[in-house]
C-alpha atoms as an extended CHARMM CRD file, in Angstrom:
* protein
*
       246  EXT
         1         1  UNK       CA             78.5020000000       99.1280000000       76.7370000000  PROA      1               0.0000000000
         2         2  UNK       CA             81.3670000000      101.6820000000       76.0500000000  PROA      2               0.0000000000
         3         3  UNK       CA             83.6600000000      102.0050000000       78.8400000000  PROA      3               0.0000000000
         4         4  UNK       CA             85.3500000000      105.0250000000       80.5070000000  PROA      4               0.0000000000
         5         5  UNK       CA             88.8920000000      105.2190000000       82.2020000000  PROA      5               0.0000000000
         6         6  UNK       CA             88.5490000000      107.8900000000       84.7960000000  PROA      6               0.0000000000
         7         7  UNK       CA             91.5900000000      108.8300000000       86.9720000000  PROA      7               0.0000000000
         8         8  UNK       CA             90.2390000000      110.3550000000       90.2300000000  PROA      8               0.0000000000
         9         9  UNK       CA             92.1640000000      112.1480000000       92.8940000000  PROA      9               0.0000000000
        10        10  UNK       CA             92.5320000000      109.7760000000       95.8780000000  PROA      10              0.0000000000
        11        11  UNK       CA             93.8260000000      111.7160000000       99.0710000000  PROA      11              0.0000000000
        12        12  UNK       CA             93.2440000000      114.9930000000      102.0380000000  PROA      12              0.0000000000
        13        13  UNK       CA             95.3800000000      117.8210000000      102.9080000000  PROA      13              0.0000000000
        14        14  UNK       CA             98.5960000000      116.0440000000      103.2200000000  PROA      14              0.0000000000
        15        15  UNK       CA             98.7160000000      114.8060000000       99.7050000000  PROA      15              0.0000000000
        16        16  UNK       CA             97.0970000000      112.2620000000       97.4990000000  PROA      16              0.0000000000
        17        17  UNK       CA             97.3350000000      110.8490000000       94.3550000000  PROA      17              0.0000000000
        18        18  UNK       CA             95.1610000000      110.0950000000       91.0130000000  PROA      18              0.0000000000
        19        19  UNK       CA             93.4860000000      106.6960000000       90.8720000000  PROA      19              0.0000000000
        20        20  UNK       CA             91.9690000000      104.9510000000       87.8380000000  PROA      20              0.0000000000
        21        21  UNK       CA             88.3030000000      103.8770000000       87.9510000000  PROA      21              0.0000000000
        22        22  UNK       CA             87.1060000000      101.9440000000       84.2960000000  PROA      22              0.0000000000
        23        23  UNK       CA             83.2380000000      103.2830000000       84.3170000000  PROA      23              0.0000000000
        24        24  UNK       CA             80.7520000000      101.6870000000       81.8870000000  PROA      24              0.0000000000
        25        25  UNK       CA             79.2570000000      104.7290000000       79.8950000000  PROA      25              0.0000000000
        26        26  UNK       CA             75.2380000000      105.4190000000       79.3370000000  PROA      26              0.0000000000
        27        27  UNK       CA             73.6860000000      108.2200000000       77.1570000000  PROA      27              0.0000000000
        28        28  UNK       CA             73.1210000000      110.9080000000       78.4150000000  PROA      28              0.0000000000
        29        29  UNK       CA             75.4710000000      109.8660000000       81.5080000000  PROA      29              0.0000000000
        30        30  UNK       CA             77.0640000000      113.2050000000       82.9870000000  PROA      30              0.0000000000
        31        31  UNK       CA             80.6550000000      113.3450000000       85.1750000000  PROA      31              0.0000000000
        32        32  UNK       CA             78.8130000000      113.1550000000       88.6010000000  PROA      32              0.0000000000
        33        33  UNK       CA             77.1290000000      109.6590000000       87.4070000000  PROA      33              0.0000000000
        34        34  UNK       CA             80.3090000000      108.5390000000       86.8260000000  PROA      34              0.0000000000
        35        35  UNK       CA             81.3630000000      109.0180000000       89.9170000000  PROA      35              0.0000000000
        36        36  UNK       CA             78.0680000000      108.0050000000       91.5740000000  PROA      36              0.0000000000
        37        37  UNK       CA             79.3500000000      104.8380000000       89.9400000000  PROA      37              0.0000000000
        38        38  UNK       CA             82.2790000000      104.7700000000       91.6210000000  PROA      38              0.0000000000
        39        39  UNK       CA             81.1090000000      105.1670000000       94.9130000000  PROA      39              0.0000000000
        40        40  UNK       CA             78.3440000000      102.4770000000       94.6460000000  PROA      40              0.0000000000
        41        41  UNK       CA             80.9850000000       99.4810000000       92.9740000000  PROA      41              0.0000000000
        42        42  UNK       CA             84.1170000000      100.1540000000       93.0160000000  PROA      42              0.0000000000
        43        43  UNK       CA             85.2690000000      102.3190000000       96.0740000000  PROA      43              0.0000000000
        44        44  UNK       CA             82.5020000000      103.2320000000       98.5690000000  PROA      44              0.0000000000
        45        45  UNK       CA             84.6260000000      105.4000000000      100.6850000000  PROA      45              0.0000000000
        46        46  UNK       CA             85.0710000000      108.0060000000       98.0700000000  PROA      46              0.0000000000
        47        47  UNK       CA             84.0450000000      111.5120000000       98.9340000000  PROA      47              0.0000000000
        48        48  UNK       CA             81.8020000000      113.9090000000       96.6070000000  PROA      48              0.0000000000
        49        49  UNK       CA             80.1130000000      116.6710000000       97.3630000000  PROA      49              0.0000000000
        50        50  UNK       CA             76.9100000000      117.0300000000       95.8790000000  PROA      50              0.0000000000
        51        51  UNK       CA             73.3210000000      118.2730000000       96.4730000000  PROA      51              0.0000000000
        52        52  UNK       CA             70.5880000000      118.8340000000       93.4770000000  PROA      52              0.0000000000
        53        53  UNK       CA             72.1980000000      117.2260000000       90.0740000000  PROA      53              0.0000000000
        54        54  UNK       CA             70.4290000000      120.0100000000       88.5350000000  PROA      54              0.0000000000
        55        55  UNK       CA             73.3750000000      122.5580000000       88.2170000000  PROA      55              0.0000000000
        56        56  UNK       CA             71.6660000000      124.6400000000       90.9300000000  PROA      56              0.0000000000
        57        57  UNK       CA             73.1960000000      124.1410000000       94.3480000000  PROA      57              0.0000000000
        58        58  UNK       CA             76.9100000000      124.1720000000       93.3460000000  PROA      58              0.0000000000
        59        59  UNK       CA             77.9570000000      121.5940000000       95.4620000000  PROA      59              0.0000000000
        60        60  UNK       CA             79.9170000000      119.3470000000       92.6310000000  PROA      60              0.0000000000
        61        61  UNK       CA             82.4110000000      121.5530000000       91.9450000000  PROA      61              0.0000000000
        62        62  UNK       CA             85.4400000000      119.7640000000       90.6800000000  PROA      62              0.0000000000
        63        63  UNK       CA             88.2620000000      120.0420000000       87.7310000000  PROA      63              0.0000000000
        64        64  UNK       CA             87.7600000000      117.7740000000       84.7360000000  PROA      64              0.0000000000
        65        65  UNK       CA             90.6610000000      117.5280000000       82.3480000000  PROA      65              0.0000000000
        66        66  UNK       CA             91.8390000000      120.5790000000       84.5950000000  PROA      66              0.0000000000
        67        67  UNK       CA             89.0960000000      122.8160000000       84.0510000000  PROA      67              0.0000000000
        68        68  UNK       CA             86.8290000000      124.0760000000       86.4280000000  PROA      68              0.0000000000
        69        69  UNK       CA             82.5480000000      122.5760000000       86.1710000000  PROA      69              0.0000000000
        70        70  UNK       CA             80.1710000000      121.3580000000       87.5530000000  PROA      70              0.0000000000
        71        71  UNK       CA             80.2440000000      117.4340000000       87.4410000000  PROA      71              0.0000000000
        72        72  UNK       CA             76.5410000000      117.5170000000       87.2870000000  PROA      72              0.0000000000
        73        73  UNK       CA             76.4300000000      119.4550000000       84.1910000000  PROA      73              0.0000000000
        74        74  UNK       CA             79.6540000000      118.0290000000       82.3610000000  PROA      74              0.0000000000
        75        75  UNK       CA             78.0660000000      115.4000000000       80.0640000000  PROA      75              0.0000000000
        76        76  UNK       CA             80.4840000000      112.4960000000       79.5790000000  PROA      76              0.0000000000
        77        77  UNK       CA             80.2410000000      112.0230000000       75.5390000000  PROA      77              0.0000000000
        78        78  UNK       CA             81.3620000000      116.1400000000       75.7290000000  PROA      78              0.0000000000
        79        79  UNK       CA             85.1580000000      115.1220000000       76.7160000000  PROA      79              0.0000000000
        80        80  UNK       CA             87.7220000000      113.5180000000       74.6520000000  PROA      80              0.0000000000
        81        81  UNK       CA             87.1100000000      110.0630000000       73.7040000000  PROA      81              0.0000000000
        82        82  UNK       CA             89.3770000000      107.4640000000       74.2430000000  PROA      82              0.0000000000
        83        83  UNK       CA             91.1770000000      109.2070000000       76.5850000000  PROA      83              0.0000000000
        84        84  UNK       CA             91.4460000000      108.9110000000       80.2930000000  PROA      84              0.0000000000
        85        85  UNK       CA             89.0150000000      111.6730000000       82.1920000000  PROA      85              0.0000000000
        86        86  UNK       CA             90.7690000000      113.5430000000       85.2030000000  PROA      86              0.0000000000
        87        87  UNK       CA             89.1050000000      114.7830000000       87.7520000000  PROA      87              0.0000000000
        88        88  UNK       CA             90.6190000000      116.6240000000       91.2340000000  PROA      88              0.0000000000
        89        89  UNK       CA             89.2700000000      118.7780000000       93.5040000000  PROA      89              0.0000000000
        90        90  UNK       CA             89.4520000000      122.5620000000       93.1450000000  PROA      90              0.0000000000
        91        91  UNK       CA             92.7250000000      123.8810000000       93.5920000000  PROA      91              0.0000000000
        92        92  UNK       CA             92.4690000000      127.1380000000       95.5330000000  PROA      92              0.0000000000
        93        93  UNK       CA             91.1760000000      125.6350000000       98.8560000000  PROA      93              0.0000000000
        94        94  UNK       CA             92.4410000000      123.3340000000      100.8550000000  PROA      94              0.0000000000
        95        95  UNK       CA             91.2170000000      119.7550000000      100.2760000000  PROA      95              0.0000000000
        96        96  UNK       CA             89.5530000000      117.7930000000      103.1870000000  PROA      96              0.0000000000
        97        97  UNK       CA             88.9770000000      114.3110000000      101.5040000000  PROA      97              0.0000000000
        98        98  UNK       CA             89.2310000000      113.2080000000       98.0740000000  PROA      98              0.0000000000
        99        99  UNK       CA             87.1890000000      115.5680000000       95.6800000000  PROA      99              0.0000000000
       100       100  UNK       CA             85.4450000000      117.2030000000       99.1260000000  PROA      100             0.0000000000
       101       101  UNK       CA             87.5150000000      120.7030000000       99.7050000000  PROA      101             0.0000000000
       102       102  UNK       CA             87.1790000000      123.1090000000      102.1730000000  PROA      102             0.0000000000
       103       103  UNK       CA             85.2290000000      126.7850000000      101.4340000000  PROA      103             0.0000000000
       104       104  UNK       CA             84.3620000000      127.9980000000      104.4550000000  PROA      104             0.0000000000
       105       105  UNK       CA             87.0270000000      131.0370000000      103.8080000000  PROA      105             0.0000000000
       106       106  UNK       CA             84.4030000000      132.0680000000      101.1640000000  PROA      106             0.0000000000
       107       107  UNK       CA             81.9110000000      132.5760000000      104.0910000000  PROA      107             0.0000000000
       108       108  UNK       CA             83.8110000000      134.7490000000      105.7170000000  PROA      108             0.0000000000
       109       109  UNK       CA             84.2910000000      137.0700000000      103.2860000000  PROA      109             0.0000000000
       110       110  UNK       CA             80.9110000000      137.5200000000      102.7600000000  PROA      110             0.0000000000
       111       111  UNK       CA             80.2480000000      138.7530000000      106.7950000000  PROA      111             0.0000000000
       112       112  UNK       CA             82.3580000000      141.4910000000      105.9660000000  PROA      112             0.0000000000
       113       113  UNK       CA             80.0140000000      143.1200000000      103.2010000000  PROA      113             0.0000000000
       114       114  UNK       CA             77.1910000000      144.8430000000      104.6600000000  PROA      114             0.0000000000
       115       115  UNK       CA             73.5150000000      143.4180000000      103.7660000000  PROA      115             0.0000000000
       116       116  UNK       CA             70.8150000000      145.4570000000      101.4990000000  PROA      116             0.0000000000
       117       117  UNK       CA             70.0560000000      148.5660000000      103.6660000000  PROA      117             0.0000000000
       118       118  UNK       CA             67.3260000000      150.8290000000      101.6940000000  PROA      118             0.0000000000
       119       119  UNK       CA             67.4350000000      154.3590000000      101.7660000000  PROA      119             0.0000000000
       120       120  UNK       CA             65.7270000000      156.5060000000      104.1050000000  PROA      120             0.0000000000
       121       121  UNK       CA             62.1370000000      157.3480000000      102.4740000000  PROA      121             0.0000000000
       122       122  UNK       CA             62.6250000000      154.7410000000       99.9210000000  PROA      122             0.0000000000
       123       123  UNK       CA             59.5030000000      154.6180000000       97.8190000000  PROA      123             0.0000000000
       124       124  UNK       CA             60.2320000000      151.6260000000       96.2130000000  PROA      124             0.0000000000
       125       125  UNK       CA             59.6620000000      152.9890000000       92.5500000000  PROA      125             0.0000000000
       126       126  UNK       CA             62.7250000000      152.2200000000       89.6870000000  PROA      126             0.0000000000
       127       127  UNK       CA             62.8920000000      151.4820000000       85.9030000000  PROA      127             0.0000000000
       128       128  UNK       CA             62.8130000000      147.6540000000       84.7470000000  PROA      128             0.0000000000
       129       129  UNK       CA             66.1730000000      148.2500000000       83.4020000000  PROA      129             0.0000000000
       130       130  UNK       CA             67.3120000000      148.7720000000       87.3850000000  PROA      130             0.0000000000
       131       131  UNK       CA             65.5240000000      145.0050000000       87.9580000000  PROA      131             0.0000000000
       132       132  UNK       CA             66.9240000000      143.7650000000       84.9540000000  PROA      132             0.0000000000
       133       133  UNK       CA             70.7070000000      145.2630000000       86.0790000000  PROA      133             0.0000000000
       134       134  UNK       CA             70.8560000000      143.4270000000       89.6100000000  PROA      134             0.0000000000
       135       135  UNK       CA             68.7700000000      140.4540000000       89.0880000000  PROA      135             0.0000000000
       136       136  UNK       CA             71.9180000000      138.7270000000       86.7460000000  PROA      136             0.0000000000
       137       137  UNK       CA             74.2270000000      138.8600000000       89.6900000000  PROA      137             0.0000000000
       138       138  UNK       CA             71.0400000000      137.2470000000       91.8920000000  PROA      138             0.0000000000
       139       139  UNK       CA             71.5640000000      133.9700000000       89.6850000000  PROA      139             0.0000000000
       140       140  UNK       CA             74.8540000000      132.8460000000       91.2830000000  PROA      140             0.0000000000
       141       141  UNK       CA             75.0970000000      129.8420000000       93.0980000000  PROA      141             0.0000000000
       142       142  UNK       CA             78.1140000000      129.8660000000       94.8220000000  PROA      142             0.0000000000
       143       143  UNK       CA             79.7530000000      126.8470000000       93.0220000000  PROA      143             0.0000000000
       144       144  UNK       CA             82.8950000000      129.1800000000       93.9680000000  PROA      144             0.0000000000
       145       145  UNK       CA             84.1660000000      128.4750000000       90.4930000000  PROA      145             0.0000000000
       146       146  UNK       CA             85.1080000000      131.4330000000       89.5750000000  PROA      146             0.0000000000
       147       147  UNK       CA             87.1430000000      131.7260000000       92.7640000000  PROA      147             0.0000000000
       148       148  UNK       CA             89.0310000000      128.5940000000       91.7110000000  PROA      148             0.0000000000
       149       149  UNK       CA             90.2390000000      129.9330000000       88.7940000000  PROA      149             0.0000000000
       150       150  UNK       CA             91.0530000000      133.5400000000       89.8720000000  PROA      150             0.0000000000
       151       151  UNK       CA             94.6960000000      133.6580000000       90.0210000000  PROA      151             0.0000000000
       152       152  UNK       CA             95.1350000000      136.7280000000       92.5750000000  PROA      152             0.0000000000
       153       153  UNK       CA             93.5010000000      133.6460000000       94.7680000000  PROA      153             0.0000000000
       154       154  UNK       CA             94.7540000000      130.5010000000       93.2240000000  PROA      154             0.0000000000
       155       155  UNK       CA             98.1300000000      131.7140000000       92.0400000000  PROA      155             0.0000000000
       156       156  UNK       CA             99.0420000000      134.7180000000       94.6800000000  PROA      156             0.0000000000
       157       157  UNK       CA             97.4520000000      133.2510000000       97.9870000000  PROA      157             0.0000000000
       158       158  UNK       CA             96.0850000000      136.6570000000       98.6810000000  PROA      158             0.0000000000
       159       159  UNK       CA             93.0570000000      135.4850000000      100.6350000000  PROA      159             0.0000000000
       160       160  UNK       CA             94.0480000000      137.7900000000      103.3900000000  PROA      160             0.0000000000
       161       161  UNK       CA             93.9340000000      141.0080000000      100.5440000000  PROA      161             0.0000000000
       162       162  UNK       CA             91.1720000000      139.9290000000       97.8180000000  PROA      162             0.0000000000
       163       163  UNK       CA             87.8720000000      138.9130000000       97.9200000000  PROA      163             0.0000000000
       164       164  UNK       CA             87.3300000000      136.9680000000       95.0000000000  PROA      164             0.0000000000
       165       165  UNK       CA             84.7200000000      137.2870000000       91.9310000000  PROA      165             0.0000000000
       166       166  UNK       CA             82.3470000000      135.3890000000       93.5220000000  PROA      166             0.0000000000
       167       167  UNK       CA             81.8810000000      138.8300000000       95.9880000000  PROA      167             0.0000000000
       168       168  UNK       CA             82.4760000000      141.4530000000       93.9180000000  PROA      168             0.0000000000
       169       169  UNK       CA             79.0810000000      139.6120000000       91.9740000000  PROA      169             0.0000000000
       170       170  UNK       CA             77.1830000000      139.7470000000       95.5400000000  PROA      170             0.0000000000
       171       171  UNK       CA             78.3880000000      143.5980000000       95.9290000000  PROA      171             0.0000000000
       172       172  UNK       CA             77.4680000000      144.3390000000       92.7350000000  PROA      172             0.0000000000
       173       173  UNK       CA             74.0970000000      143.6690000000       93.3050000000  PROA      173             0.0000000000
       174       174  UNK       CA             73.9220000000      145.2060000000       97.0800000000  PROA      174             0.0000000000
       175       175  UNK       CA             75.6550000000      148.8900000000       95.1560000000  PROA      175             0.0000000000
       176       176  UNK       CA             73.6220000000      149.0660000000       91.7970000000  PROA      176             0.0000000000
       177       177  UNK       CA             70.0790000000      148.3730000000       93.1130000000  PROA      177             0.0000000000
       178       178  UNK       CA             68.5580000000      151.7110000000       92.9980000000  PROA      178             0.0000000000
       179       179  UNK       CA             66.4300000000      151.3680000000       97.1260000000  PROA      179             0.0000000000
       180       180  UNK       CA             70.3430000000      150.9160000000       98.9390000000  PROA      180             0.0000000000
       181       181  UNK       CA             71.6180000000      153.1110000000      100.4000000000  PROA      181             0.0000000000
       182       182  UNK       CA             74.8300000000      152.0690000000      101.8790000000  PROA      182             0.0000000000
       183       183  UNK       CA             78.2160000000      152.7210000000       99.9930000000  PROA      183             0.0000000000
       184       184  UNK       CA             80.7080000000      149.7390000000      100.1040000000  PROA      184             0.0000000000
       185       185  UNK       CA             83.6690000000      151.4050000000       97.7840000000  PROA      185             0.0000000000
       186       186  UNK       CA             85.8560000000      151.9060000000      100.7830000000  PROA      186             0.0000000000
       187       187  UNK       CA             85.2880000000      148.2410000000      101.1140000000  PROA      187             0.0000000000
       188       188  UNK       CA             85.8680000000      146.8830000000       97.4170000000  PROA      188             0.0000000000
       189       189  UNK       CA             89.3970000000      149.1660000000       97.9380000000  PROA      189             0.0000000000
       190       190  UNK       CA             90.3500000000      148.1000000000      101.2790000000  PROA      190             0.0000000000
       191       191  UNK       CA             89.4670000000      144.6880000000      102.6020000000  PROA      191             0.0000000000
       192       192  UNK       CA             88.4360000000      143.1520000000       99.5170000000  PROA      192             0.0000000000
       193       193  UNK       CA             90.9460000000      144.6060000000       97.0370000000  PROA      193             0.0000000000
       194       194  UNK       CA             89.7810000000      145.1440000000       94.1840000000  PROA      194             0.0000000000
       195       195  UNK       CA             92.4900000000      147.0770000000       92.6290000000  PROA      195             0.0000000000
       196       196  UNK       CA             94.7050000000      143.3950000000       91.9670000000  PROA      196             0.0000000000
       197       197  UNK       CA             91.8520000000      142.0460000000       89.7090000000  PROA      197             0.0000000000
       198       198  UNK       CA             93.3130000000      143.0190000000       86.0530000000  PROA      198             0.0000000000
       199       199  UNK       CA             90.3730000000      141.5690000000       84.5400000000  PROA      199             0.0000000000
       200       200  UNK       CA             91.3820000000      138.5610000000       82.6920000000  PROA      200             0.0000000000
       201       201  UNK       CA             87.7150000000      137.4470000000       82.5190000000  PROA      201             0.0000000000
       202       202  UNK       CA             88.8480000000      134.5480000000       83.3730000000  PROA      202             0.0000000000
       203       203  UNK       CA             85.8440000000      134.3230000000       85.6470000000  PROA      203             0.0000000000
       204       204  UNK       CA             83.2060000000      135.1450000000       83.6470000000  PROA      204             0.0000000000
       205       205  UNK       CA             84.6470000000      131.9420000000       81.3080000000  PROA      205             0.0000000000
       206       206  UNK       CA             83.7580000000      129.2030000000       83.7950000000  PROA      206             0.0000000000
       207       207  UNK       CA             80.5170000000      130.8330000000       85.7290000000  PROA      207             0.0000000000
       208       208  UNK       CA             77.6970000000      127.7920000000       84.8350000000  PROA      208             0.0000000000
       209       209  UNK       CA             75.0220000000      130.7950000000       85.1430000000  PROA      209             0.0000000000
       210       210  UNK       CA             76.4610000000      132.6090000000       82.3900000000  PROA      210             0.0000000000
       211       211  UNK       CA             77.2760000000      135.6940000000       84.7890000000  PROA      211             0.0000000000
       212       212  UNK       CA             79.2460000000      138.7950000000       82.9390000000  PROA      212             0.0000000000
       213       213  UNK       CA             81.0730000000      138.9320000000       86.0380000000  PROA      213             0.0000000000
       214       214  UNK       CA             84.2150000000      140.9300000000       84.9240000000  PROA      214             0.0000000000
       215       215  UNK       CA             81.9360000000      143.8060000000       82.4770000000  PROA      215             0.0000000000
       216       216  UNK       CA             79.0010000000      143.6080000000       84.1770000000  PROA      216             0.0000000000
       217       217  UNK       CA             80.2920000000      143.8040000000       87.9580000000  PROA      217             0.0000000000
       218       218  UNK       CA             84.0730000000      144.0810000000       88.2910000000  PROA      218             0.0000000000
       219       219  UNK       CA             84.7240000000      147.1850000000       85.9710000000  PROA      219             0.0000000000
       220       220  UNK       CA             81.6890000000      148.8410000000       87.1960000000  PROA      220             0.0000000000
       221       221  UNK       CA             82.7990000000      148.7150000000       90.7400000000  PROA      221             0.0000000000
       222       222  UNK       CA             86.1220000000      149.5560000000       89.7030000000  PROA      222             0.0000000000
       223       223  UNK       CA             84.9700000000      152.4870000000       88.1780000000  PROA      223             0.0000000000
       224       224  UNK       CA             83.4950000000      153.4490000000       91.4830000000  PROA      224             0.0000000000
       225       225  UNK       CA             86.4280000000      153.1890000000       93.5190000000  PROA      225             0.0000000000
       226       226  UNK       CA             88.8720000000      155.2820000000       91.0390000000  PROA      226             0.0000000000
       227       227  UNK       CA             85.7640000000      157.5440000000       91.0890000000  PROA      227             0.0000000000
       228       228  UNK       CA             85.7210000000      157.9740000000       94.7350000000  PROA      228             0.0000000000
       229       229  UNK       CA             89.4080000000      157.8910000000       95.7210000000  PROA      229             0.0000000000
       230       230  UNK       CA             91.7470000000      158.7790000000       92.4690000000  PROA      230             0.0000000000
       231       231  UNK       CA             89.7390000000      161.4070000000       90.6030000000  PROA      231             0.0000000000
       232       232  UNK       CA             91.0460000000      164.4890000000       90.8700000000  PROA      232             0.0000000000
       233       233  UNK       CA             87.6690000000      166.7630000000       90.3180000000  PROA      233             0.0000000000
       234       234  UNK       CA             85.8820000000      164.7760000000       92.5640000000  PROA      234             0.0000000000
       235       235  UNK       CA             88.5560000000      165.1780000000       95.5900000000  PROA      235             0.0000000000
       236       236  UNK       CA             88.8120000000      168.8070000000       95.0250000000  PROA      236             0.0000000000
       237       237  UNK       CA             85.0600000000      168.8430000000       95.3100000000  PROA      237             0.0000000000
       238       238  UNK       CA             85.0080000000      166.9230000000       98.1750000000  PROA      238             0.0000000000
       239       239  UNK       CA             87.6080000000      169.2280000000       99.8580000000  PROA      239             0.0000000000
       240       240  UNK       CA             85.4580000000      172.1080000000       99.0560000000  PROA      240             0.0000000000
       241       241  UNK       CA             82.4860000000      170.4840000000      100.7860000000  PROA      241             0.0000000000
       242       242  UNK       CA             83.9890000000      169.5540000000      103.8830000000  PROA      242             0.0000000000
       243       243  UNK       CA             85.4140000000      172.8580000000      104.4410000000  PROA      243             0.0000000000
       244       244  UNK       CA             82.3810000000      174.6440000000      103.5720000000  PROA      244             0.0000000000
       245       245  UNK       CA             80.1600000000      171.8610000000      106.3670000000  PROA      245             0.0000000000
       246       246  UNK       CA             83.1460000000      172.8500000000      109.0530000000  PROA      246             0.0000000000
């Protein structure tokens, strides 16, 4: 049976370093078996997160040959052959063991956006193409992926400023169903600042669900915020309006 050198990251949040593991290789075997592997012969006290091994729960998120997947759907025979197989834990939170970081930051940026509120009198009619619009961003599975690799996050440390892709996804799909009724631009501008995205789509590259997170959420909601705060037309119209109400 072939064999596999995998160099693992061995360590918490004062520092580690990368271990090599030699791995007999199956068909069909994927990076989490590997490390299943691992755990069960050659060091028990290694620490993965994982849930499903269907590519459903996100809980496997790692980065293999530095770049971001899911372990449970990175087949082995897919990486370079004959060369050692890296994998560390996701770089833009803070590790707690091994290949086990911690997210929990992610969770609190997600109290701050307010939940599906429908609009007064909603009937609950809309177009397919509404359904169709809002159900992508549904698919996420907060593998936090595309938070890894966001640089305003990963590069810039503004956790305090931005709220990543992973929530400008969830607000997408609170803002463009057509039964809510609650606006959350003053939100995307303020707390979750979406004005330092500059849409390298980086995001969208690594999403496992196939999510067109930078054109089909990011520039939309974008779009909305210039709208509402740096349009010209639309201020003077709003002027005009609240003088006419006072």
């Amino acid at each position: 049976m072939a064999e596999a050198l995998l160099k693992v990251f061995r360590g918490n949040k004062d520092g580690g370093q990368s271990v090599e593991f030699k791995v007999p290789v199956a068909p069909g075997m994927v990076v989490l078996d590997a490390l299943h592997y691992i755990q069960g012969h050659l060091a028990p006290d290694l620490a993965v997160r994982w849930n499903c091994k269907a590519g459903k729960c996100g809980s496997c998120s790692a980065e293999v040959n530095g770049r971001p997947r899911l372990t449970c759907k990175t087949r082995m025979d897919s990486l370079p052959q004959n060369e050692p197989i890296t994998v560390i834990p996701l770089k833009t939170f803070p590790v707690i063991k091994d290949l086990v970081t911690d997210v929990s930051w992610n969770y609190k940026v997600n109290k701050k956006i307010p939940p599906f509120t429908p609009k007064p009198g909603a009937s609950w009619k809309f177009y397919q193409d509404d359904v169709d619009r809002v159900q992508e961003f549904r698919k996420c599975i907060e593998c936090f992926l595309c938070q890894n690799v966001c640089h305003v996050l990963r590069d810039h440390d503004k956790y305090d400023q931005f709220g990543g892709p992973r929530f400008f996804v969830r607000v997408a799909g609170l803002d463009m169903h057509p039964m809510d009724g609650v606006s959350r631009t003053k939100l995307l501008k303020n707390d979750l600042g979406i004005g330092l995205c500059n849409i390298t789509k980086c995001c969208t590259e690594v999403c496992p669900e196939d999510i067109h997170i930078t054109d089909n959420a990011i520039i939309p909601l974008k779009e909305r915020v210039v709208d509402e705060f740096y349009d010209p037309v639309l201020w003077i119209v709003r002027e005009i309006r609240g003088a006419r109400e006072t």
